[in-house]
C-alpha positions in Angstrom: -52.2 -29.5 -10.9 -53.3 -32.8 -12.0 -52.9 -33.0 -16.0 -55.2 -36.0 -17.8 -54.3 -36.7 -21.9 -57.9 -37.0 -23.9 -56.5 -39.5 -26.4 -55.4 -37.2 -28.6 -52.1 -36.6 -28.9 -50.8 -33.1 -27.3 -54.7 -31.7 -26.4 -54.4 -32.1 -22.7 -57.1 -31.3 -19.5 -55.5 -29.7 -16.7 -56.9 -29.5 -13.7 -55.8 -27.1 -11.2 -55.6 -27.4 -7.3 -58.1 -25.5 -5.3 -57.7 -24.2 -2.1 -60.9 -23.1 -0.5 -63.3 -22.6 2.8 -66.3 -21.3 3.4 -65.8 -17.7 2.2 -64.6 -18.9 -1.6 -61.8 -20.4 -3.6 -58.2 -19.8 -4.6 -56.5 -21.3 -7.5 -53.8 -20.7 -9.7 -55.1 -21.0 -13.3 -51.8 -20.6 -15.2 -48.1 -21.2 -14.0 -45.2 -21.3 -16.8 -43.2 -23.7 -15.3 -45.8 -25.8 -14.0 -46.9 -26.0 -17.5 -44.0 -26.2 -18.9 -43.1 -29.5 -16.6 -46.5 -31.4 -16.8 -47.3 -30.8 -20.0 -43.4 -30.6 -21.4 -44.3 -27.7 -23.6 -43.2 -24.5 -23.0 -45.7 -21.8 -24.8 -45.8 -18.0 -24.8 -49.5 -16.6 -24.9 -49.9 -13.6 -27.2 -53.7 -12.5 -27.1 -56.5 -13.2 -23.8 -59.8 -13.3 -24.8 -63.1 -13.3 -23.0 -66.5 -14.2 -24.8 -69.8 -14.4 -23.2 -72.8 -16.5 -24.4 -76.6 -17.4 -23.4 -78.0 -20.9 -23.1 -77.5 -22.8 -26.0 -75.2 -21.2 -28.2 -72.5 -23.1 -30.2 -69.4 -21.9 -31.7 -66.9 -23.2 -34.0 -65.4 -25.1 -35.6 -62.9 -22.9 -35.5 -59.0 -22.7 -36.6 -56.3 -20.8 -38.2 -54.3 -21.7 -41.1 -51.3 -20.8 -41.9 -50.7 -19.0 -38.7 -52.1 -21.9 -36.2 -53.0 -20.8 -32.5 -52.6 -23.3 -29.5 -55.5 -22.3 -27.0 -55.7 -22.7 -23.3 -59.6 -22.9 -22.5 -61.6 -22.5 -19.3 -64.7 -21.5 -18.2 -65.4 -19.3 -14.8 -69.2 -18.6 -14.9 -71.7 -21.6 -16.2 -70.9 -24.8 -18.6 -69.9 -25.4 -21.6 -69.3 -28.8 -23.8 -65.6 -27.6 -25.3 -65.4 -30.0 -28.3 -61.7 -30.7 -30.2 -61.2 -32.4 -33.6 -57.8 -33.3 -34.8 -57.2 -32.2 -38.0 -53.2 -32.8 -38.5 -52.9 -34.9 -41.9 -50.2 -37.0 -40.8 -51.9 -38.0 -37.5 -53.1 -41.2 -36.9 -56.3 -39.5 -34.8 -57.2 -37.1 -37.9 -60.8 -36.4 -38.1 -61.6 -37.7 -34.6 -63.0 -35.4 -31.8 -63.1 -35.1 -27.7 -65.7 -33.0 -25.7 -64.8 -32.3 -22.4 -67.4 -30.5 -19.9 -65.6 -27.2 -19.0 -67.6 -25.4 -15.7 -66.9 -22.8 -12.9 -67.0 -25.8 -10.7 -65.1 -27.8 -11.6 -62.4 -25.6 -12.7 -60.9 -28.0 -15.7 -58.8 -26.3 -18.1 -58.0 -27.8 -21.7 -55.3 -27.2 -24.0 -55.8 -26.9 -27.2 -52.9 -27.4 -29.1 -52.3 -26.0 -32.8 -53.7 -28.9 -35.2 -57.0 -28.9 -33.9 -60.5 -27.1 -34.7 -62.3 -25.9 -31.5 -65.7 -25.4 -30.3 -68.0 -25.1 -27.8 -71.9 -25.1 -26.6 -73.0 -23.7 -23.7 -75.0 -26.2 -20.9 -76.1 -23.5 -18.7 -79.0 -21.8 -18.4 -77.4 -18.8 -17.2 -75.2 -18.5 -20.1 -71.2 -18.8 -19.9 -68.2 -16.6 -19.2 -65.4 -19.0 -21.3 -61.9 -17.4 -21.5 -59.0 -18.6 -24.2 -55.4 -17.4 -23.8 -53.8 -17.7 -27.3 -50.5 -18.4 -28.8 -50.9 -16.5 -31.5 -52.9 -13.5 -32.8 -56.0 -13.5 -34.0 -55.9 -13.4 -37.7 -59.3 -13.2 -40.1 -57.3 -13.4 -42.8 -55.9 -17.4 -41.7 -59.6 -18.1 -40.3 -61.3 -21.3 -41.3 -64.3 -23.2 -40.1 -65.9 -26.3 -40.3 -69.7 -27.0 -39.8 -70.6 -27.9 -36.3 -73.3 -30.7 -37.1 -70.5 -32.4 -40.2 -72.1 -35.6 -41.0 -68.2 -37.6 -41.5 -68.0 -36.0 -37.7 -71.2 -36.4 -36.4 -70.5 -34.7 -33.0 -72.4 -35.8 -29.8 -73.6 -32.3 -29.2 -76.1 -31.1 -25.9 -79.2 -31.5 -26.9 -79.9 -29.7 -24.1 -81.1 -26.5 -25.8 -81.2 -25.8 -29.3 -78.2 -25.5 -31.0 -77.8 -21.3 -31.6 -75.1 -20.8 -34.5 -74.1 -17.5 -36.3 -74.6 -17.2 -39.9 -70.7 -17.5 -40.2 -70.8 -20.9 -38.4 -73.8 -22.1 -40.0 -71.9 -21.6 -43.5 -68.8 -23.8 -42.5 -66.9 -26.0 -44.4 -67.7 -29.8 -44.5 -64.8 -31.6 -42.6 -63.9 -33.8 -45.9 -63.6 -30.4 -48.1 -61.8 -29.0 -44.9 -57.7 -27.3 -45.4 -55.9 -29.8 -43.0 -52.8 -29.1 -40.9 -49.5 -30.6 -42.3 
């Protein structure tokens, strides 16, 4: 597994080795230890979820205060442009974002540590199948979101499609008025 830092500190694309001929592919998408000795952080996953969506749609910007979740993202049918902003007060990266294109080909993983807001579009016309293993629960309750088009952000977005955003989304938080991370 090849691991590549995005310029924010801890948020991390890994990208695993595949083996494969001309019936398929093998890979292993998660190891402990592996993780635990490229990344140096050892993490226990909690909660696996699996979301589908068409062309187009966006979600996010999404995180949990006080009970933060570090995500490990990946995609295994379509695209998707994953999108992370830093929003840890006492970093010297607050406020700045990194998209990285997640696919079925290419097989790229990101972590997402706890600090960050998350979100995604898909860039497939067939939809995506994205899948996030969490390090802590999902909690409603600690849920917070900032608007996806945020002006101080201003996001590089696909313009591929248009953007499809839930009403919940839509009515996000600008990232100035936003609860930051300690």
């Amino acid at each position: 597994m090849q691991v590549t830092e995005t310029g924010l500190a801890g948020a991390l694309i890994l990208e695993p080795k595949r083996f494969g001929d001309a019936r398929g592919h093998f890979f292993e998408s998660f190891n402990a230890r592996t993780f635990a000795s490229l990344a140096g952080l050892e993490v226990d996953f909690v909660q696996d979820n699996h979301s589908f969506s068409q062309a187009g749609v966006l979600r996010g910007l999404h995180y949990q205060l006080p009970r933060p979740q570090g995500k490990l993202v990946r995609v295994v049918r379509g695209a998707v442009l994953d999108v992370i902003v830093d929003l840890r007060a006492s970093s010297t990266t607050l406020g700045r974002w990194v998209a990285v294109p997640l696919s079925a080909e290419n097989g790229h993983q990101l972590w997402v540590p706890p600090g960050f807001a998350h979100g995604f579009q898909v860039t497939s016309a067939e939809g995506a199948d994205f899948l996030y293993k969490t390090t802590d629960y999902w909690s409603p309750a600690d849920e917070h979101c900032i608007r996806w088009d945020d002006p101080d952000l201003a996001i590089g977005w696909s313009d591929q499609w248009p953007a499809l955003v839930s009403d919940k989304d839509a009515r996000g938080m600008a990232f100035r008025d936003a609860v930051k991370f300690p």
